[in-house]
C-alpha positions as CSV (number, residue, x, y, z in Angstrom):
1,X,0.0,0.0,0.0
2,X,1.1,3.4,-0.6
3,X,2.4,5.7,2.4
4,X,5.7,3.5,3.0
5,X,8.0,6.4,2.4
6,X,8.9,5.8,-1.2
7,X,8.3,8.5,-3.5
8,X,4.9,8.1,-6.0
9,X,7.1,8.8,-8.8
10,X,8.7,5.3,-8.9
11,X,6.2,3.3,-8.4
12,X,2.9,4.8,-9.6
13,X,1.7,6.0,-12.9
14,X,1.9,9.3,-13.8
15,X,0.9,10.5,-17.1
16,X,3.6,13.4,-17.5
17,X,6.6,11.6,-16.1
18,X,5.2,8.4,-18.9
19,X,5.0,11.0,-21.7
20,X,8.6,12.4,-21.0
21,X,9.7,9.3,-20.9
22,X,10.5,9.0,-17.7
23,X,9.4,5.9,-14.8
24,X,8.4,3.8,-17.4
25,X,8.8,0.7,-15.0
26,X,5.7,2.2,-13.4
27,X,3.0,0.7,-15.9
28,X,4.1,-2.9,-13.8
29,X,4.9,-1.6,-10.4
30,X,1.4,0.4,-10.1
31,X,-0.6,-2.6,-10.7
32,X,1.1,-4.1,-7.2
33,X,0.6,-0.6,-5.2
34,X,-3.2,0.3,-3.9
35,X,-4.0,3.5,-2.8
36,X,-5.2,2.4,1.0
37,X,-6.4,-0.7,2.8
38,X,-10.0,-0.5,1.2
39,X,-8.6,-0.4,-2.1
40,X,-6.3,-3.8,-1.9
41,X,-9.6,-5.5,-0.3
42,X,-11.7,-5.1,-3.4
43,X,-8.9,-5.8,-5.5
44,X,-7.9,-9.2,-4.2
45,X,-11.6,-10.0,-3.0
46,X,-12.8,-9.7,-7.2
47,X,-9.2,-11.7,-8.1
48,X,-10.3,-14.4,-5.8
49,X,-13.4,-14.9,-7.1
50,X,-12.6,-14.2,-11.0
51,X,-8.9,-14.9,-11.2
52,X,-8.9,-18.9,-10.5
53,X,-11.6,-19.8,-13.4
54,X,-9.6,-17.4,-15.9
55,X,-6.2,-19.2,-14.8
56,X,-7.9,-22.5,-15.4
57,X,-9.1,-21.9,-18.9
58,X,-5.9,-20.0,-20.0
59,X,-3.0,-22.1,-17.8
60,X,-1.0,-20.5,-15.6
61,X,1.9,-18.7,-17.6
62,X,-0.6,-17.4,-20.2
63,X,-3.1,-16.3,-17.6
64,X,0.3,-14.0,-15.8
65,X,1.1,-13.2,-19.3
66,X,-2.9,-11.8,-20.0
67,X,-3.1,-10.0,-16.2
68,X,0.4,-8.3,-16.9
69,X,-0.5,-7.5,-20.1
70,X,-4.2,-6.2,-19.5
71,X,-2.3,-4.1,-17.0
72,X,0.2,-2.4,-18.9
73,X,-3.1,-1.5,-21.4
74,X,-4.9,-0.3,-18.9
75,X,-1.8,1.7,-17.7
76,X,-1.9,2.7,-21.7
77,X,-5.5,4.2,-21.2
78,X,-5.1,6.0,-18.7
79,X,-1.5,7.7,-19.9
80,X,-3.6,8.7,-22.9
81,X,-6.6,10.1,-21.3
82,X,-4.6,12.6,-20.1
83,X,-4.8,14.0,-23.2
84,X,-8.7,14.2,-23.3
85,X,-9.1,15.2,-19.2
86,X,-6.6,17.3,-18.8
87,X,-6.3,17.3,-14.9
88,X,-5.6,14.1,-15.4
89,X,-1.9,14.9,-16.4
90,X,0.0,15.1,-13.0
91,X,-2.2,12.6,-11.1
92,X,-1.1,9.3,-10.1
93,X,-2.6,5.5,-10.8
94,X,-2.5,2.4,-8.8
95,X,-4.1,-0.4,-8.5
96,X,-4.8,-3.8,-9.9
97,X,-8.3,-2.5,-11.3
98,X,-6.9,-2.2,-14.7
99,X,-5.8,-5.6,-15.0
100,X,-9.0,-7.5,-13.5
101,X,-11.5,-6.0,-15.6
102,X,-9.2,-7.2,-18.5
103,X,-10.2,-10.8,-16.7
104,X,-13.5,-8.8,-16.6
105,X,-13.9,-8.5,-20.2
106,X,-12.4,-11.9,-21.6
107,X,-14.9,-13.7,-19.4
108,X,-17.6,-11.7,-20.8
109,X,-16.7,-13.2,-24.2
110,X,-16.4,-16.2,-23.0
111,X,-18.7,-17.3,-20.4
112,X,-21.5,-14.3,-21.1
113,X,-24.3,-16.5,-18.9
114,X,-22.1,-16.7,-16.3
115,X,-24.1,-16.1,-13.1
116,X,-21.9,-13.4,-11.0
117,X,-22.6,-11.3,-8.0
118,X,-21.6,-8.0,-8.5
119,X,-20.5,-5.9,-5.6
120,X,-23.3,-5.7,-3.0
121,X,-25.7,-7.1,-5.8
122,X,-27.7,-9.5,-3.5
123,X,-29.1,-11.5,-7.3
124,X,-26.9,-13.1,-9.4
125,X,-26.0,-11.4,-13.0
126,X,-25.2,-12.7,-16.2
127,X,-21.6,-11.9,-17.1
128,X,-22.1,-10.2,-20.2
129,X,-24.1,-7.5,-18.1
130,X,-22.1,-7.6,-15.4
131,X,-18.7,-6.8,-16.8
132,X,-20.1,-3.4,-18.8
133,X,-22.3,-2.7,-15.3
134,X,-19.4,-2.7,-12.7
135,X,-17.6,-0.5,-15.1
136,X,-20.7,1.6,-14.9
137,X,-21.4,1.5,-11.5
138,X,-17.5,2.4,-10.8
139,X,-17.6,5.5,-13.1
140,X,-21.0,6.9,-11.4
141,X,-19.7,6.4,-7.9
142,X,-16.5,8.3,-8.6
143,X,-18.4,11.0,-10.5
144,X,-20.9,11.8,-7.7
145,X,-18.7,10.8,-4.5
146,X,-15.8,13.3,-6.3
147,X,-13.3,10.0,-5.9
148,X,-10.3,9.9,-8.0
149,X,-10.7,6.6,-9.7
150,X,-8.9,5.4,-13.0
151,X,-11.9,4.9,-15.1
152,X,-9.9,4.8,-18.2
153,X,-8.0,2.6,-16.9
154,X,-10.6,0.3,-16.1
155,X,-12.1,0.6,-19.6
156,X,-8.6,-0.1,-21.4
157,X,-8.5,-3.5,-19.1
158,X,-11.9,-4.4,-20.3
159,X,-11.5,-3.5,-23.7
160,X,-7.8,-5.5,-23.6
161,X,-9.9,-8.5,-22.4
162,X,-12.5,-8.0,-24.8
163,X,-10.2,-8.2,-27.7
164,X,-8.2,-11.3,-26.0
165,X,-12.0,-13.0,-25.8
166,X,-12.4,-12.5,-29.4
167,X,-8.6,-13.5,-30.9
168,X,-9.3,-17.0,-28.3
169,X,-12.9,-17.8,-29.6
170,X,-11.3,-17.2,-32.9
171,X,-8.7,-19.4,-32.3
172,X,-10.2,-22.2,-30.1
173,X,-13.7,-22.3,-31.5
174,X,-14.2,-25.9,-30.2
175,X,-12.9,-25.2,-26.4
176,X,-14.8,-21.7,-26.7
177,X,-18.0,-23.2,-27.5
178,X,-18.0,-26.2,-25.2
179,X,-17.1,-23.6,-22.6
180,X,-20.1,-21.4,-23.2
181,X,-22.1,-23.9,-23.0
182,X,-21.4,-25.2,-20.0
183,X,-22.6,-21.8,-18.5
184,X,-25.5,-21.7,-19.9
């Protein structure tokens, strides 16, 4: 968790040091940092829940391979958005966010009935809503609660996933299918 006396600049993302080229390192090393205690909870409680299934239908190296790599797009997104929210420039991103809603959107592809509970969502929800509503849910809480939350970041790990769903059903039409349909 942040707070341990190292400075932000090495180990979170910051759009203007990443633009000049500078603490490039910090696209991996955010995705291990959370902002406070509340922040590593929901993290790890969604990877619990979501990571294990996505491991087992990828195998373990190309399920590290996928997180890391949803990450660093997320990270990607959010460097980038800078450009279109201009405050955005000199803040700083952490988190593992990013990378689980790139899990997020490669199990909408490919388990869309999935039933899934979705944050304090007493009823069960089909994946293919559930993914695009968290995401919702996320943005309008950190709209009206004025919380600084990497939305863009968020949407670059679902759209990363999105496109990893697709190039695998492509791919693996047999296993993709069979594994739809066991959802169902």
């Amino acid at each position: 968790m942040l707070g341990l006396g190292v400075p932000l600049d090495y180990i979170a993302i910051k759009p203007s040091n990443i633009l000049n080229g500078e603490y490039l390192w910090t696209f991996f090393t955010s995705m291990f940092m959370h902002g406070g205690f509340f922040h590593l909870f929901a993290n790890m409680f969604s990877l619990f829940f979501i990571g294990g299934l996505v491991e087992k239908i990828l195998g373990h190296k190309r399920y590290t391979y996928f997180y890391l790599l949803a990450g660093l797009i997320a990270g990607i997104f959010f460097v980038l958005s800078s450009f279109i929210f201009p405050g955005d420039y000199n803040t700083y991103a952490v988190g593992a966010s990013g990378a689980l809603f790139g899990i997020v959107g490669l199990l909408v592809l490919l388990t869309p009935d999935l039933p899934v509970f979705v944050m304090f969502i007493p009823i069960p929800v089909k994946m293919k809503y559930a993914g695009p509503g968290m995401l919702i849910i996320l943005w309008l809480i950190s709209i009206a609660g004025n919380i600084p939350v990497g939305n863009m970041a968020h949407l670059g790990g679902l759209i990363a996933g999105i496109f990893y769903g697709l190039y695998l059903k492509k791919k693996y039409r047999r296993k993709t299918a069979h594994l739809r349909r066991m959802f169902r």
